[in-house]
N, C-alpha and C positions, 0 to 999 in steps of 0.2 A: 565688713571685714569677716575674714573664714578663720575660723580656728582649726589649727592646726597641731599635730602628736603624730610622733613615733608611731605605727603601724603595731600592732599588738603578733606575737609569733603564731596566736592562735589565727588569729584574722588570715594571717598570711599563707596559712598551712588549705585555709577552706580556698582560697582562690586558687591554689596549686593542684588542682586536681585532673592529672592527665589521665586521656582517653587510652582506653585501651588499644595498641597498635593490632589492626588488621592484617595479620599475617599471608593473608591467601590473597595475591597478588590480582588475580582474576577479580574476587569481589573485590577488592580493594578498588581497583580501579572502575568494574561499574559501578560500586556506590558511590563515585566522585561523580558521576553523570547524571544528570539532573533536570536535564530535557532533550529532545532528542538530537539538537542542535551538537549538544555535549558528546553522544554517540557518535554522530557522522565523525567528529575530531578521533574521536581514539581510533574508530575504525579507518581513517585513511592512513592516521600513523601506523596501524600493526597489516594492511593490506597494500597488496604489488597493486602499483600503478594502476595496468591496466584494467586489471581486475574491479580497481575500488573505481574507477574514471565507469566502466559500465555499467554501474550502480548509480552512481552518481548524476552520469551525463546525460541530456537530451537530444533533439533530432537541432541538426542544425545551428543554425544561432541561437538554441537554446531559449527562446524568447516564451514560448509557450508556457514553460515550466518553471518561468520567474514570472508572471503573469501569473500563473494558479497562483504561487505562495503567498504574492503581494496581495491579492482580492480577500486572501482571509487576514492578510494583519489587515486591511482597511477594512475593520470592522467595528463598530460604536455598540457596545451591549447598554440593555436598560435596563435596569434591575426594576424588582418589585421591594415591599418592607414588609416590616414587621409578620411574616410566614416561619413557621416552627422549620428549619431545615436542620433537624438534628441528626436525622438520617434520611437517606433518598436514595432512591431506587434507578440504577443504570441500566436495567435489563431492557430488553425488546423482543418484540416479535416479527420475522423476516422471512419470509419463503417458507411458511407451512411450518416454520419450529425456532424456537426458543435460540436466544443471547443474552450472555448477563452482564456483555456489553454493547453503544452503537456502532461499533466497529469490528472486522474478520479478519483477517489476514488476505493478500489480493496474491494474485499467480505470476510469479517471475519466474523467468528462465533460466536455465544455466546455473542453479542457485548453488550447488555444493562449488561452484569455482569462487564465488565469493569468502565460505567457510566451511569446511571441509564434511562438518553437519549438516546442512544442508536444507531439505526441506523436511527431512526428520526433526531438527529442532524447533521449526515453526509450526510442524504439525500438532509436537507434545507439548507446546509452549500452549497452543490453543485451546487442546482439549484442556488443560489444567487449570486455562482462566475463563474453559464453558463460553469460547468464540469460536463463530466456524474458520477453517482452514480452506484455502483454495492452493487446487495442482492444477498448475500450466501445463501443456500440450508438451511444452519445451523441457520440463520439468528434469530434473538431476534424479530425481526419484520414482521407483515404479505406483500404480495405486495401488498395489498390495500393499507395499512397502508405509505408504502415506497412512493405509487403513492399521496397520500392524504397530505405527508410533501413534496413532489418533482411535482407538477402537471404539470409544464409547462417545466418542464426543464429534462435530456435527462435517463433514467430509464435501466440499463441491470441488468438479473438476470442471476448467477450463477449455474450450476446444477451437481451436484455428482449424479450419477446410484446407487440406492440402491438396497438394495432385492428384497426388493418388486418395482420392476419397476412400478407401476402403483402411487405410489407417488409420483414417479419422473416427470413420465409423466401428471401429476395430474397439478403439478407446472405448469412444462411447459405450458401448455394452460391455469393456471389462470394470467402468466405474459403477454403470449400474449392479453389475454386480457384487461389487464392493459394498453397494452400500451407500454410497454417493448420494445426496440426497436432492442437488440443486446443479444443474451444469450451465454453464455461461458460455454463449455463442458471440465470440469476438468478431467484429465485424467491421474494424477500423485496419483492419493489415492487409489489404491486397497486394502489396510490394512491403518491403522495409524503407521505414524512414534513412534519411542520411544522418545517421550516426558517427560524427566527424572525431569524436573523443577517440574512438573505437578505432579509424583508423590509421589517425596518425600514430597512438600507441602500436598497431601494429598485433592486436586483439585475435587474438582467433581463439578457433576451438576444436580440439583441446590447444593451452596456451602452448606456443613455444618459446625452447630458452634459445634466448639470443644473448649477444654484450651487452644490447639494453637490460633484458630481463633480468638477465647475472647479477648487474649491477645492481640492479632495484630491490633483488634479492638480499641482499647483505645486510641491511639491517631491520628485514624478517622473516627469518631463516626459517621459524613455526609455519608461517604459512606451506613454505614448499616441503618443509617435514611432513606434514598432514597429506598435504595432494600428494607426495611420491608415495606415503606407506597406508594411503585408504585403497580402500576396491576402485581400481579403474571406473571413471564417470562414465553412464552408460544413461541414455537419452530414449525417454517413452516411444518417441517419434520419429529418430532420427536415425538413419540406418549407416548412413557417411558423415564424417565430420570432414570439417577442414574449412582453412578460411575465417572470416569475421562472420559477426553475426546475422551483420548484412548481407552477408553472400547465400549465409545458410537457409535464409528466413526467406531471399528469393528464388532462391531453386525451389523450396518446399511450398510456398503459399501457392494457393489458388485464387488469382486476382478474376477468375468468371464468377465468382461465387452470388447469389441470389435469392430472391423470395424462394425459389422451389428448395435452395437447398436446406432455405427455413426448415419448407414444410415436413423435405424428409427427413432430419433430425427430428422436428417435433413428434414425427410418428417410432422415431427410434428411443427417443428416451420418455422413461416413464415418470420422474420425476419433476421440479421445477424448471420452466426455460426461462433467463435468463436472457439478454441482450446486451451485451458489453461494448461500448464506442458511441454512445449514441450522441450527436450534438447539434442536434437543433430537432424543435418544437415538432414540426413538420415528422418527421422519420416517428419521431414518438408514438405521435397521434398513429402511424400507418400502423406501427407492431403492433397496439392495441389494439387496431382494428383483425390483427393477425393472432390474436390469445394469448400473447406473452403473457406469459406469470411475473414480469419485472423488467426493466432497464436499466444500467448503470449508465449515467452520464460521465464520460471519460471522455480526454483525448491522450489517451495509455502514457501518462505520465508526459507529455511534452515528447515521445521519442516518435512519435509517425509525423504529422504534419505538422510544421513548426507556425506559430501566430495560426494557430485553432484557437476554439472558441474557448472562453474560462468555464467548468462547467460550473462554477460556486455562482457564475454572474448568470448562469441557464437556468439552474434551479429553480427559485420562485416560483419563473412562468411555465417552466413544465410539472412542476410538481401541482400549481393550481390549474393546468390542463388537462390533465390525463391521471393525476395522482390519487383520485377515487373509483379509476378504473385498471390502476395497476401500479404497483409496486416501487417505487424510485432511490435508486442509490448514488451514490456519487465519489469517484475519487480523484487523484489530482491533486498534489500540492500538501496534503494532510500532515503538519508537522507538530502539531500541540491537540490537546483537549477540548481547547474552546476552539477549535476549526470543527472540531466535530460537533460541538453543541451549537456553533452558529449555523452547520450545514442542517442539525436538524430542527430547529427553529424555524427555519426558509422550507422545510417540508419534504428533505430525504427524510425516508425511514431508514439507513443505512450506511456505513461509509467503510471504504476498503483502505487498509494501509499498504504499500508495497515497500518505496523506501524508507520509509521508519524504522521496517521491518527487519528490512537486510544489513541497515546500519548498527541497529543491535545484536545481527546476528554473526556480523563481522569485525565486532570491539569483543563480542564474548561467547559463541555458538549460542547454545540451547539458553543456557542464564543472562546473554545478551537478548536473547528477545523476551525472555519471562522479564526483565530490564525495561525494553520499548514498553510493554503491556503494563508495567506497574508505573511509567512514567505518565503515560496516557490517561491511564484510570482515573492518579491523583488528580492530574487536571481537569476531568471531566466534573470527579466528584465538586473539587474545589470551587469550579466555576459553576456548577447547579447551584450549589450552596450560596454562593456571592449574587445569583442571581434570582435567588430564594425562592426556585421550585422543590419539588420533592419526587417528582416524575417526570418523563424526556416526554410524556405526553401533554404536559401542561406547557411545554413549549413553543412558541407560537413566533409569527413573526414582530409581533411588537416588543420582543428582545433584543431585536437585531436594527441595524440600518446598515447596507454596503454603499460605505463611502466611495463614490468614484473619480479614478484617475483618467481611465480610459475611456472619452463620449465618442459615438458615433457621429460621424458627420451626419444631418439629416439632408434627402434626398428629394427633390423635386423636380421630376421629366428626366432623371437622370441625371442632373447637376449637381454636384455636390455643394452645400450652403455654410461658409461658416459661421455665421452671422447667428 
């Protein structure tokens, strides 16, 4: 039997202690967010259609970029015991200088159409949490501009080969100038993926208003407030607009592009070179042979080739191939903490966010992505700790095993066997 009494007025007075209401609607609402998953949701609700669907969406059937996310939820960590992890260390070393996380910010395009800040708020979000920042080709923002929100803290520009090479190279030397410390040579775009999000919304750029758009508009009217009373969007690279992005990205790419136009970059910039798209072993092994300072294993977010490789399921055996002769990054799919401490376990030194990035920066500008970065962090911290290291260097592959969904047929004379 429980005994039981009247509740005392004093007892009752300590249980009744309301939290102070959060008056500033903005945080109010990103401190309800709690992972990034949380983010994408706010941000579809306060962004048009088509806008949040470009962010969002990948090439096709989308298959590729539900294949990245799935390979990091199937993941079994191992922990170790009884290790002091009362405090532990996030930082790293990446391309000749310092992060005091394993993750940067990755180069999207088009980005102030997502939130009216743009790549100004990813820039100062970065320099303030001492991660590098990366500017696309496609970029909403100039590199002065990038340099001028990021001054102290660490600047890489992205570069697509276009037609007219002399744009490209144009870039090139206003980033070194800046300041730019590392440039990444994309190398997965000779055409634009088919981006089907893109056009059945009817996406272009700059957006126009239609009865769809109107409509979409009305219940968020901030969004088109911001884009009709900011500075006209105005593109590093692009001299015409008009069209989806798929239109834009084919008139402009350069699908000859090659080892030589490697090598004239490599002789134009003086900094770190970079390889972005890389996905399979094979191509790795050759840039090595070519001096790259690093590779990112990408297939650019799921949006060029759809059913590409996973690069979380590449990693391992390129990082145990070539990864004591040069650098290994990896992005794709990165929606939590522990994606990133399992990708660097398996032997990236590095990992890029893109939509994490934008989803933050689209539920809040500049305080949505210092938002993503403190969501991340805690994850990182929390699962080092759970997994009772105290440095990303003690990290090893016996914390990990990638459970697999997806096997290859194995192959004999060319027969496929399923036996």
């Amino acid at each position: 039997m429980v005994d039981r009494q009247f509740p005392k007025p004093a007892e009752l007075l300590e249980l009744m202690q309301f939290k102070k209401p959060e008056l500033n609607l903005k945080k109010r609402r990103l401190e309800s967010a709690l992972t990034i998953e949380d983010l994408a949701r706010i941000a579809k609700r306060r962004t048009p259609k088509a806008a949040f669907d470009y962010t969002e969406g990948a090439a096709e059937g989308e298959l590729s970029l539900a294949r990245a996310r799935q390979a990091f939820q199937d993941v079994e960590f191992h922990p170790s015991i009884l290790h002091d992890v009362s405090t532990v260390d996030t930082s790293c070393q990446i391309w000749g200088g310092p992060s005091a996380l394993p993750f940067g910010i990755a180069p999207t395009g088009f980005t102030r159409l997502m939130q009216t800040e743009g790549e100004t708020a990813g820039a100062g979000a970065a320099g303030a949490a001492g991660i590098p920042f990366t500017l696309s080709t496609l970029g909403t923002t100039s590199i002065e501009g990038v340099k001028a929100a990021n001054p102290h803290g660490r600047n890489w520009f992205q570069l697509y080969v276009m037609r007219q090479k002399e744009i490209s190279y144009g870039l090139v030397e206003r980033a070194a100038a800046a300041g730019f410390d590392t440039l990444f040579f994309t190398v997965d775009t000779p055409v634009a993926g088919a981006r089907l999000r893109d056009k059945r919304n009817g996406f272009s750029i700059p957006p126009q208003l239609t009865l769809g758009t109107i409509v979409n508009a009305i219940p968020r009217p901030w969004w088109w407030y911001d884009f009709l009373t900011t500075p006209k969007l105005e593109f590093a690279s692009l001299s015409a607009t008009g069209g989806t992005v798929g239109d834009l990205l084919n008139a402009a790419m350069d699908p000859s592009i090659d080892y030589d136009d490697l090598a004239e970059i490599r002789a134009l910039w003086p900094g770190k070179l970079v390889i972005k798209g890389v996905q399979n072993l094979e191509d790795a092994k050759t840039l090595v042979d070519h001096g790259v300072d690093g590779i990112v294993l990408s297939n650019h977010g799921g949006r060029q080739l759809d059913r590409a490789p996973i690069p979380f399921h590449l990693l391992p055996e390129v990082a145990r191939e070539v990864g004591h002769h040069t650098e290994v990054a990896i992005d794709t799919g990165i929606m939590n903490g522990a994606d990133i401490i399992a990708a660097y376990a398996l032997g990236t030194k590095f990992t890029l966010i893109g939509r994490a990035y934008l989803y933050g920066l689209m539920a809040g500008g500049r305080d949505g992505v210092d938002r993503t970065i403190q969501i991340l962090t805690d994850q990182i911290t929390r699962t080092m700790k759970l997994l009772q290291v105290r440095t990303l260097a003690e990290l090893g592959p016996h914390h990990v095993t990638q459970l697999t969904r997806l096997q290859p047929l194995q192959r004999e004379h060319g027969a496929a066997i399923t036996s």
